[in-house]
N, C-alpha and C positions, 0 to 999 in steps of 0.2 A: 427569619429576618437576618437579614448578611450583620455581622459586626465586623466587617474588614476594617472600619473607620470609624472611631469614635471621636475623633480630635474638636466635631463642635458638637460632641452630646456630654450634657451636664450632668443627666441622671442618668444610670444604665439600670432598668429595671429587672431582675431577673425571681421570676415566680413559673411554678411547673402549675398553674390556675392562670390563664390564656387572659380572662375576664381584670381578674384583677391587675395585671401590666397593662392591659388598655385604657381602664378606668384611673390609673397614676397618670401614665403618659399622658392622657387626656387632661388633668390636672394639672400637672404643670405647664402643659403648653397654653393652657387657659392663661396663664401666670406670666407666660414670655420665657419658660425655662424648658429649655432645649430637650428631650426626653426618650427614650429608648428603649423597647419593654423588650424580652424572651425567656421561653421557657427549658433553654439548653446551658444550663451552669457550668457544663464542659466550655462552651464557645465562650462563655461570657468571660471565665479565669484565663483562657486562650486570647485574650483579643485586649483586654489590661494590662498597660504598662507605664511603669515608672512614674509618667512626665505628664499622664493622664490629668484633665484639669478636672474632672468632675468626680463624682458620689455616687455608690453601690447601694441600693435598696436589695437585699434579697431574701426572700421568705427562709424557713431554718429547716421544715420540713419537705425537702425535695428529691425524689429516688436518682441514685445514681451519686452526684453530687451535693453535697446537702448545704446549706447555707453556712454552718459552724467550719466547713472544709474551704468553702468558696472564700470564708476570711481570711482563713489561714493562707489560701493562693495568694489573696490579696496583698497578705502583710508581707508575704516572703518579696515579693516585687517592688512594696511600698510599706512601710509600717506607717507611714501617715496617711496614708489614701484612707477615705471617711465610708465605712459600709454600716449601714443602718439594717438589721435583724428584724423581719416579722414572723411571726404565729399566731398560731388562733389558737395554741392551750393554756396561755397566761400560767406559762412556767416560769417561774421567780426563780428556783435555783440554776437552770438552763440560762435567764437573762443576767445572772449575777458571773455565770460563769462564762460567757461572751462580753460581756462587760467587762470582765479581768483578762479576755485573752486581747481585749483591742478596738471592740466593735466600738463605735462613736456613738450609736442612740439604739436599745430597742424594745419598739410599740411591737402592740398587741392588736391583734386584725378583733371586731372592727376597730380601725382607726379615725379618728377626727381629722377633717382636710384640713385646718386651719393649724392643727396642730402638728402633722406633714409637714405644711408647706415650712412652718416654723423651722421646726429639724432641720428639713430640707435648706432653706435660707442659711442657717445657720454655719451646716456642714462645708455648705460652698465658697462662703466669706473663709472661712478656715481654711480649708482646701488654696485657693486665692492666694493668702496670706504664707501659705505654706514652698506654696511655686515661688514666689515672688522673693521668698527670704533666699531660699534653695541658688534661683537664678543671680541675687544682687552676690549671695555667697562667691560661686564661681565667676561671676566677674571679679573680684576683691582677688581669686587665687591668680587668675589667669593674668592681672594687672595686679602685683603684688605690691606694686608703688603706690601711695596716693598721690593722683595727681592734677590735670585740668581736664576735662569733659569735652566732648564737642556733641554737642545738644543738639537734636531736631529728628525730624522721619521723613523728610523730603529726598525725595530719590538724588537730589544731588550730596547731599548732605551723606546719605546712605551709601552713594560710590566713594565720598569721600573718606569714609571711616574704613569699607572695605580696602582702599588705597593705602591708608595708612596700616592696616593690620599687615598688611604685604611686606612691606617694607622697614616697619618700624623695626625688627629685631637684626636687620643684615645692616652691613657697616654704607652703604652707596650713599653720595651725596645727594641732596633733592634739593630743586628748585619751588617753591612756594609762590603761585599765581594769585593775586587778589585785590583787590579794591583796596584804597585805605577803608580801614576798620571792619573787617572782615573777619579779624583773628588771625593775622597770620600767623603771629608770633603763639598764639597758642597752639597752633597744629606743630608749629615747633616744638615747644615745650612736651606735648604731648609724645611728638618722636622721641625726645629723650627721655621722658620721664618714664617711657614703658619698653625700652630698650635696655641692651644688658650695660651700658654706659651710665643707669642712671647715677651708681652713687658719685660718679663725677663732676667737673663743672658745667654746669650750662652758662654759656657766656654769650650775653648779647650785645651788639653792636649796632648804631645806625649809620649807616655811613654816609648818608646826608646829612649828620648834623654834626661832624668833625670837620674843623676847617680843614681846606686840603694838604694846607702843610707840617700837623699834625697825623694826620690820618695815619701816615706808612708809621711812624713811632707808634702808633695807637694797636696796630697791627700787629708789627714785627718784633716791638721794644727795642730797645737803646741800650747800649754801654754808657756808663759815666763817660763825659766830655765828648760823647758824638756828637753833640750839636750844642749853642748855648744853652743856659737853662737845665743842660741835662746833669748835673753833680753827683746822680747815683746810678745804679742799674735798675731800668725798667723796663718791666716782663711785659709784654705782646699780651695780646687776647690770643693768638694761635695757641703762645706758649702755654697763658694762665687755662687756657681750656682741654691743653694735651690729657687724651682718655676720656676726655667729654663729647661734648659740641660745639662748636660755634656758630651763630646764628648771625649772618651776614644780612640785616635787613636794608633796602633802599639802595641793593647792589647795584640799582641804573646808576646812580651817584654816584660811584670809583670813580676817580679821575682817568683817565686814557694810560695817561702816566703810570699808576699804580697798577692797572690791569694787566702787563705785563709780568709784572711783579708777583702778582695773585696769583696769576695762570702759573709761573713756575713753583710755588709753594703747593696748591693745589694739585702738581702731577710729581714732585718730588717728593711731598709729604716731609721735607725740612722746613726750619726756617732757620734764617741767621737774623741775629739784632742787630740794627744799624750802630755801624762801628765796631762791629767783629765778622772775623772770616769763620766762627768756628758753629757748623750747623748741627742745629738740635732737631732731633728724629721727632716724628710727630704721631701718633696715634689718636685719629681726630676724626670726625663726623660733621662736614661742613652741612649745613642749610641756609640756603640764601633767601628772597625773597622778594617781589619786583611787582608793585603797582601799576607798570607799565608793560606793554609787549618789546619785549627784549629784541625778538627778530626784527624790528622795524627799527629801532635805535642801532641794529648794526649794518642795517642798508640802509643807512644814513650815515655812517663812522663813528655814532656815538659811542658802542661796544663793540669790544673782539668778538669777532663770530668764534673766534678757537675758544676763548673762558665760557659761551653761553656754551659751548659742546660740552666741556668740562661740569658745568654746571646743573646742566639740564639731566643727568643720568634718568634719573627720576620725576617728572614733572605733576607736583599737585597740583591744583586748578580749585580756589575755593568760590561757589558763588556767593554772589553779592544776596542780601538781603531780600533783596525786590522780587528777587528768583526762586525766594524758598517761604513763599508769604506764609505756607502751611505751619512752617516751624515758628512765626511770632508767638501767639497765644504762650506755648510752652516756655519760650525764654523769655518774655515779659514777665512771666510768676517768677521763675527762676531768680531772675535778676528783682524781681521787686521782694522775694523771700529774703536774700540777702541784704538788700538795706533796711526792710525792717526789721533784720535780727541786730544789724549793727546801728541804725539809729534808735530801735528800742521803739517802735512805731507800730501800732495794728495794723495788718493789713486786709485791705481790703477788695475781695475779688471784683474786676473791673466788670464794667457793664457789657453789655452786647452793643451798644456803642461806641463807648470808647475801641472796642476791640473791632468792629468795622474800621473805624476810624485810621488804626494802625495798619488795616488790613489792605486802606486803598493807597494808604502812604508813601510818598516814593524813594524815600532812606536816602538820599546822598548820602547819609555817615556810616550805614551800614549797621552792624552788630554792637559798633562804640555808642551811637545815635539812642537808640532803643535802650540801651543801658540805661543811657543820662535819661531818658523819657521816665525810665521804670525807678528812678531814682529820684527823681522831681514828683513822681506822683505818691513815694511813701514820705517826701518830706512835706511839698505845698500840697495833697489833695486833686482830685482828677482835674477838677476845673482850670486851673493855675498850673499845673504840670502839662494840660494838652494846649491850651492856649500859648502859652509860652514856646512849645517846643513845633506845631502845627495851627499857627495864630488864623491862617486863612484857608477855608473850605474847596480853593481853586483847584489845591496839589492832588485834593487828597482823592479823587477820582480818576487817575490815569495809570496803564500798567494793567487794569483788566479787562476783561470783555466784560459784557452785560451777564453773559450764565454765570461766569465764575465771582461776579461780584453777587448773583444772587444766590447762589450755592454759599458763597462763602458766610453771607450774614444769615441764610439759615441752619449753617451750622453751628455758629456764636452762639445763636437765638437758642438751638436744641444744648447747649453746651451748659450757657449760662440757666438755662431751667435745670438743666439736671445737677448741677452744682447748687441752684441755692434749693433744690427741695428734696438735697443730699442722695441722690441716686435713685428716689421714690419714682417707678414708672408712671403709679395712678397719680401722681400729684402732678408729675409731670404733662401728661395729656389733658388733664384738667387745665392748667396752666397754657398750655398752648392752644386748647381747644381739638386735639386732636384723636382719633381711632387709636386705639393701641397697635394696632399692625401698620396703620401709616408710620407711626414713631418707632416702631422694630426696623420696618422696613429703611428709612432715614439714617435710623441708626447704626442700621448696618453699612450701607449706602457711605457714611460718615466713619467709619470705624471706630462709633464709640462705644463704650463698655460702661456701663452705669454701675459697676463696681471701682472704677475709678473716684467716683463722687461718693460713694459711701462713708459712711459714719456709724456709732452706734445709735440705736434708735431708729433707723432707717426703715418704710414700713410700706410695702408697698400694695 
């Protein structure tokens, strides 16, 4: 049997007795655990590596390779990778002495299935726990800042992180596409927070909410007595954020006036403070960002088509909410985790209701919207938080087809049983009424992983 690929086998069984790797594999795929039997310990140490998410079974007495040697491959590629030891001589010193070099469990042939599969559950959860520290690990080095997230696995969400790994470490300016409440200012914050600029200032700005005759001082700053009012010197956001960013939000909103003005700081990389001639050199990282399509405001004369050129080097594009309905579920808990750590609140996982509910929803607010929903339901309760924020049943059905709205709530449906019966398969088919290989089949179909919903005590 080829082990070219073990990337979805859980168990890789390896015994030079034919019978007994059939009679596991059979076992646990009875079980829903993925399983792999051979009797060549050469191929099986050959075909293990690192990053492997699953569990070694392998007998101790085997010609050639023997199973006390097979660990040892094991540990030299993995010292946590989980290999479980069998024999049929019920050698205590031999299990004492794989038990100190690393092995994780080892029974004695015959063994009890019940008590396998235990081991075996146990190994895997661990194994699990082990990838997943390993993984959160090297994200923490590779982003050595902490700092804001952009949550979701919806393929535009996925190009947009892709987008941002691109770009975030090189000095180019970017332009930020999006809907109010989309985030834009966090994909901001995010370019700076994991770029080599972080420990500078991130400075944000709106610039539709500075009156316009304001604005340029707000900008560029002032000399004492440039203008009235002004009796000290005051520093620009270019200035206060030199070696940072600046983050130009609602840059449709320049005045015409100003955009002139912009465009020349932006391709000089000075600025001068109104009321002096003397330009301060700038080392700066501009990010703008525009609720609106820019190209169409300047075939119109609303905007310089020369500043959108300036500005555009880089163009993000974030979708709206409506677009990435995949990614609610996830940033509903997310955001509902955080206001019950800060209101001090139980929380409570929502129903497969409520979560259709959001799921036919049509977000005018976007990512801001779903907040305050997720916000309102750990203070007033589901009832009071969806009626308030989705009072009428008309909206909440447009934006899908008919499959994708039945897909969707039978994913909820498969979601929320395996959440409240903690990852348990059998409880979970009981609960739905359904075959065990229907609800494999589903769940893979779904890409879910019922070690997500795990717990201890979980028992399937």
């Amino acid at each position: 049997m080829s082990l070219d690929n073990l990337h979805h086998v859980q168990v890789l069984i390896v015994d030079d007795e034919p019978h007994i790797g059939t009679v596991l594999a059979q076992l646990f795929e009875l079980e829903g655990i993925q399983a792999k039997a051979t009797n060549d310990p050469t191929a099986a140490a050959a075909a293990i590596h690192a990053d492997w998410p699953g569990v070694v079974i392998s007998d101790v007495n085997m010609p050639g390779l023997d199973g006390i040697s097979l660990l040892g491959s094991c540990q030299a590629k993995d010292p946590s990778l989980p290999v479980i030891l069998l024999t049929g001589f019920g050698d205590i010193a031999m299990a004492v002495s794989a038990l100190k070099q690393g092995a994780y469990d080892f029974l004695e042939k015959p063994f009890n299935n019940e008590h396998m599969l235990d081991v075996v559950r146990r190994a895997l959860d661990k194994r699990a726990l082990t990838l997943e520290n390993r993984r959160l690990k090297k994200a923490l080095e590779s982003h050595a800042i902490a700092g804001p997230r952009i949550l979701g696995n919806s393929p535009g969400i996925v190009r947009l992180r892709a987008l941002i790994d691109m770009v975030v470490t090189t000095p180019a300016d970017v332009l930020i596409e999006g809907e109010t409440g989309t985030g834009k200012e966090l994909v901001a914050r995010c370019l700076h927070d994991h770029s080599p600029r972080h420990k500078a200032n991130f400075v944000a700005i709106n610039c539709g909410a500075i009156p316009e005759n304001l604005i340029e001082s707000e900008l560029f700053g002032a000399e004492a007595g440039a203008f009235t009012g002004i009796d000290k010197v005051r520093v620009g956001k270019f200035e206060f954020a030199n070696g940072g960013t600046l983050f130009l939000d609602e840059i449709e909103s320049t005045p015409l006036s100003l955009q002139v003005k912009l465009l020349r700081v932006l391709e000089d990389r000075k600025v001068e403070r109104l009321g002096s001639n003397k330009a301060i050199p700038l080392d700066i990282r501009v990010v703008a960002a525009t609720k609106v399509d820019l190209a169409s405001l300047c075939d119109t004369g609303e905007f310089r088509r020369d500043l959108l050129y300036r500005l555009n080097l880089v163009t993000i594009p974030i979708p709206p909410l409506k677009e990435r309905r995949e990614d609610i579920p996830l940033l509903f808990l997310h955001f509902a985790r955080i206001a019950s750590a800060r209101y001090h609140r139980e929380l409570i996982y929502p129903s497969a209701d409520h979560l259709g509910r959001m799921a036919t929803h049509d977000w005018p607010g976007n990512v801001r919207e779903l907040r305050n929903l997720a916000e309102r339901y750990v203070l007033l309760g589901a009832e009071s938080a969806f009626a308030a924020s989705m009072g009428g049943s008309a909206a909440l059905h447009s934006g899908m087809s008919l499959m994708q709205r039945v897909e969707f709530f039978e994913r909820v449906l498969i979601e929320d049983a395996l959440a409240h019966n903690r990852g348990s398969i059998k409880l979970t088919m009981e609960q739905l009424d359904l075959p065990r290989k229907t609800l494999y089949d589903k769940m893979r179909k779904y890409e879910l992983d019922r070690k997500h919903y795990l717990n201890d005590g979980a028992d399937d």
